[in-house]
Structures are given as C-alpha cells and as structure tokens.
C-alpha positions in Angstrom: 48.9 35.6 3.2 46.6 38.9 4.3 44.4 38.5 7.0 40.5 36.5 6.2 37.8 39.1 4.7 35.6 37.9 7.7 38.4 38.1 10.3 38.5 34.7 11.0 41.3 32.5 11.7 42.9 29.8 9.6 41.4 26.7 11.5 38.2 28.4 12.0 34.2 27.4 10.8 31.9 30.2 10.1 29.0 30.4 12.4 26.7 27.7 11.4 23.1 27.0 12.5 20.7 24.0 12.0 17.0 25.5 12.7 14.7 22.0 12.8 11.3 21.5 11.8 11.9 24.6 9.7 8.7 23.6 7.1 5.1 21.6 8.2 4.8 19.4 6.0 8.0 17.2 5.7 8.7 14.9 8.3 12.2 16.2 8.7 12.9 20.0 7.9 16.3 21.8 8.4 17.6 25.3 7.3 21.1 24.5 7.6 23.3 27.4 7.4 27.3 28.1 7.3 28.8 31.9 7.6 25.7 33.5 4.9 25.6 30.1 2.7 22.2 28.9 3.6 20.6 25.2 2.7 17.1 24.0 3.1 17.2 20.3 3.5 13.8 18.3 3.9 13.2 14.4 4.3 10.3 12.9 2.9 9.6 9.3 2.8 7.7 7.1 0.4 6.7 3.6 0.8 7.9 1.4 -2.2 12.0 1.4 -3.8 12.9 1.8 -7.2 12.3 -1.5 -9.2 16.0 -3.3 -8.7 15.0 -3.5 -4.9 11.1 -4.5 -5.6 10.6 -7.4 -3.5 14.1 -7.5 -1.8 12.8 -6.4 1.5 15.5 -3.3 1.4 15.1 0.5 1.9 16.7 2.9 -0.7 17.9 6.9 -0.2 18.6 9.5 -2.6 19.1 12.9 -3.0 18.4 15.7 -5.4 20.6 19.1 -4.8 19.2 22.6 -6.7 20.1 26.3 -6.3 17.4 28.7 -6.4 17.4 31.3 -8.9 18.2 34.3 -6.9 20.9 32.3 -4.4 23.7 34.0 -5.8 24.8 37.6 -7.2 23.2 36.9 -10.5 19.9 34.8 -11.3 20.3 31.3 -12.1 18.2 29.7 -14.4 16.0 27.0 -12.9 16.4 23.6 -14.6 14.3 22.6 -17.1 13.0 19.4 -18.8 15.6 18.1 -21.0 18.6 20.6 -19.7 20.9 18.7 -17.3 23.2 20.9 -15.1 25.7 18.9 -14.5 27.0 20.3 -11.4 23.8 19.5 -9.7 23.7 15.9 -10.8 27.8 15.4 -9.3 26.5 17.1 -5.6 23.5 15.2 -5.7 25.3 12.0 -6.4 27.7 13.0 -4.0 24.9 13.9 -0.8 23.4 10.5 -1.4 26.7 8.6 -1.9 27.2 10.3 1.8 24.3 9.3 3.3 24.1 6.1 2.0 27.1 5.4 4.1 25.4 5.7 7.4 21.9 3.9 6.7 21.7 0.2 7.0 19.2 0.3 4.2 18.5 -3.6 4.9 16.3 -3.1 7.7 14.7 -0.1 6.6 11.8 -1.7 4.9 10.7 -1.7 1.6 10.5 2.7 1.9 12.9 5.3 0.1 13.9 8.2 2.2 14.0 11.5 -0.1 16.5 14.2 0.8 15.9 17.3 -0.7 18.6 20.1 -0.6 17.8 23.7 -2.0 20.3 26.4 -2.1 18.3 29.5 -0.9 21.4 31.9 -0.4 25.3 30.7 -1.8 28.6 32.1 -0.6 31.2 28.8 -1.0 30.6 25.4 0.5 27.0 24.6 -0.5 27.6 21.0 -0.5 29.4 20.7 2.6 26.2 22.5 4.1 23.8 20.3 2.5 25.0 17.8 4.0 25.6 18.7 7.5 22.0 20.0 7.3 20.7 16.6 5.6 21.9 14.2 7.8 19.7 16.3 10.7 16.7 16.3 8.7 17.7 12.5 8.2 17.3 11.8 11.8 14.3 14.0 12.1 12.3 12.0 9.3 13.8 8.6 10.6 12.1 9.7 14.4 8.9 10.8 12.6 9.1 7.5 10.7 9.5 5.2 14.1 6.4 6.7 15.1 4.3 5.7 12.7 1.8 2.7 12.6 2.2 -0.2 10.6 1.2 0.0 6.9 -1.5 -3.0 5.8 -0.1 -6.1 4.4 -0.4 -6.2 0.5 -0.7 -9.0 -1.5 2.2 -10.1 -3.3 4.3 -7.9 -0.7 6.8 -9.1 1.7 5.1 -8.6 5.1 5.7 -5.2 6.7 8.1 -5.3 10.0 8.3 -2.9 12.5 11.1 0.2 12.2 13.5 -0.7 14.4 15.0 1.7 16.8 16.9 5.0 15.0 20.2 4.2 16.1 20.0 0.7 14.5 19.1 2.3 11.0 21.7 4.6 11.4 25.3 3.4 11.7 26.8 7.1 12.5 26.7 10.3 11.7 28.1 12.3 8.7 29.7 15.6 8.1 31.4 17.5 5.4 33.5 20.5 5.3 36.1 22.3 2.7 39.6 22.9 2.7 41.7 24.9 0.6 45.5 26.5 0.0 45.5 29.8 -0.5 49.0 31.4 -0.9 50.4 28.7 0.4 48.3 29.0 3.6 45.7 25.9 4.7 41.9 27.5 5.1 39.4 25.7 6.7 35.1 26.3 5.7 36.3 28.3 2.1 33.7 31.0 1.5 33.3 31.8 -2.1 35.7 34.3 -2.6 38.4 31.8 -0.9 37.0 29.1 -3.0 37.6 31.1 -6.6 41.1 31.7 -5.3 42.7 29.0 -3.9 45.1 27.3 -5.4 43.6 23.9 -4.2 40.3 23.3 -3.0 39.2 20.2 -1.1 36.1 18.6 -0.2 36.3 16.2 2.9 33.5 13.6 4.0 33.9 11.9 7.3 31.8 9.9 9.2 31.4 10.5 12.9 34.3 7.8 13.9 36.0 9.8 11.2 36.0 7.2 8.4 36.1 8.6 5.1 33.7 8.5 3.0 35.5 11.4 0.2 38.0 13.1 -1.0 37.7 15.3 -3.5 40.7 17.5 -4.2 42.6 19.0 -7.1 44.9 21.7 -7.9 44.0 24.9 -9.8 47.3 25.6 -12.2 49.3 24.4 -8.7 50.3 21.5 -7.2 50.7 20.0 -4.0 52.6 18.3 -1.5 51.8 15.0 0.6 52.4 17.0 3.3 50.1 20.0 2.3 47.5 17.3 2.1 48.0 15.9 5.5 47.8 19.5 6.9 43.9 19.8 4.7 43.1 16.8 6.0 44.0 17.8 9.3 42.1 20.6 9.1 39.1 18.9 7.9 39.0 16.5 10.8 39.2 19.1 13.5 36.5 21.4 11.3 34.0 17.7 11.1 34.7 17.0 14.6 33.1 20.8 15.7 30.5 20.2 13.0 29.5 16.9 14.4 29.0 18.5 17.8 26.6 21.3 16.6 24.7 18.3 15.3 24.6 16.6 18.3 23.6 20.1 19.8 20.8 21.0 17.6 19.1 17.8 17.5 19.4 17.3 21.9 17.6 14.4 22.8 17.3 13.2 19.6 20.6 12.9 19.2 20.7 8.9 18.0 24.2 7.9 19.7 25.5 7.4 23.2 27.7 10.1 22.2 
C-alpha cells in the first residue's frame, strides 16, 4: 500500500494528549485527544443507583457518548426527545461495558459514577478515545470521591462506609485502540479516512494485564484470515500497551497501580 496521509508508520499511534481537570465543575475532567479526534470526558457522581441495586449496598457506572453538531465536516443534528441514534446508544453501551470491567462496584457504596463522553472534533477512532480519556477522568472523580466526608445516615438506608482506597475500587486500567487492513496492510490508530477504506476495521478493548474485554471486528465486502487477525491483535496490544503508559504519565502520582 502507498505511504500513511500523516506520514506515519504502520505500528504507529497518533500523538494523543490527556489534559486533566479540563472543566470546574466535575470532579474528574479530561480532554482526551488522538491525532485531531478530540473527546471530552467528565465524571460526575451521584449518591443513590438505579432501582435493581436500591438497598443492595452496591455502586453502579454508566456512560452516555454524543457528537457535537459541528465535530465533523458537516453539522450533525443533536438528538432529540424521541429520536434514538443508534450509533450512540452501541458506543455508549460499549464505554460502560469497558469500564464496568475495572470497578469492583461492590464496595463502591450505594453511588453511581456518570461518565460523560462528548465528541468536540472527529477524525476516526472516537470511541477508542473516549475511552482512554474516560478511564482518566474515572480515576480523577474516584480521588475527588476518597476525599470526601461521610454522607449522614438515612433512615431506611444501609449505613454509609468509608471509600476505600482507589486502587481497591479499581481492579486495572482500561484502554482501547483500532485496527484495520487496508490493501492487505495491518494499520494501527485508523484515522477516518483509513477507517472508510479499510477492508476490515477492528476495535480492541484490553485491560491493563491485557485481558480482553472486546472485540469487535468485521470485514467490509472482504474477508480475513486467522492469521491477519493475530497480526490486528498484535497490533492492538502493542498500540494499548503505549496508550496505557500515557495514562500512567498524565495522571503522575495519581497513577492508582504499583505500576
């Protein structure tokens, strides 16, 4: 295949950036960016969990994923009561799904943790970003959270206990990066003109001790091999394995792992 529009090499991220406490207001803020894609993530937290945990003790997270309306070349309509955009709903599902993996929601409390992704500028991979920049606002709102004093007993209530530390809520990190074939040739970090022409594109989840956590991968009028796979996944891993350390970089010594 010809040479990479942005001159980069096959097995090679864009420049990414995680700028914390990025808003006031939220206890953790990120503007997460990879190459010009660009992905404000926020964590809030609210005390109380939807009504199939009421009473259980347990924490909940969840996510909600929008593109701004001038993110891309042409306006996008912002959502509206009663309109579902169904791609939304998938990477929303998907960025909690992810997060969900690393929280031990059982000693979080009776709290939900909101995270918040909104797609400010879009060239390819804004889920893989929202992620990587989530799961740094995650540990920034979990830090703010620690900090906090005790809420009042309630009646009827089970009996609020104190946060533990952050590395005990949190089980690892998470990252997220895409793949793709294009003429035959494995790409890691697809911008969006590699993402409308590959011939398979490829969306990898990991966890820091590289557990997977998804797949998601499909051909476009092509197929592939098992070992065209093996060489995505490969390139995943090594791409998650830089992301990871960026993370690691940005947050310093919050950084919730020995390593």
């Amino acid at each position: 295949m010809t040479a990479r529009a942005d001159g980069r090499k096959a097995d090679q991220l864009r420049p990414i950036t995680f700028k914390r406490k990025f808003t006031r207001q939220a206890p953790g803020s990120v503007l997460a960016s990879m190459g010009t894609t660009t992905v404000l993530c926020t964590c809030t937290i609210e005390e109380g969990v939807p009504p199939f945990l009421k009473g259980s003790g347990k924490g909940w997270l969840t996510a909600e994923y929008s593109m701004l309306p001038g993110c891309g070349g042409s306006r996008k309509p912002r959502d509206r009561a009663g309109k579902v955009d169904g791609r939304a709903v998938e990477i929303q599902r998907l960025i909690g799904r992810a997060m969900r993996a690393i929280v031990n929601l059982d000693v979080l409390g009776e709290r939900c943790l909101w995270l918040d992704c909104d797609v400010i500028e879009s060239d390819g991979g804004t889920r893989t970003t929202a992620i990587n920049g989530a799961f740094v606002a995650l540990v920034d709102g979990l830090n703010w959270l620690a900090k906090q004093p005790l809420r009042p007993a309630q009646p009827g209530k089970p009996e609020p206990k104190p946060l533990p530390p952050v590395h005990e809520i949190l089980k690892d990190s998470i990252g997220a990066v895409s793949v793709g074939l294009l003429e035959g040739t494995g790409l890691l970090d697809l911008n969006y003109p590699e993402d409308r022409d590959a011939q398979v594109d490829l969306n990898l989840v990991l966890t820091g001790a590289g557990h997977f956590v998804e797949v998601q991968a499909g051909g476009e009028e092509a197929t592939f091999s098992q070992a065209q796979l093996d060489r995505l996944l490969a390139l995943g891993r090594s791409g998650i394995a830089e992301i990871r350390a960026l993370q690691k970089k940005a947050l310093g010594k919050s950084w919730p792992f020995p390593k």
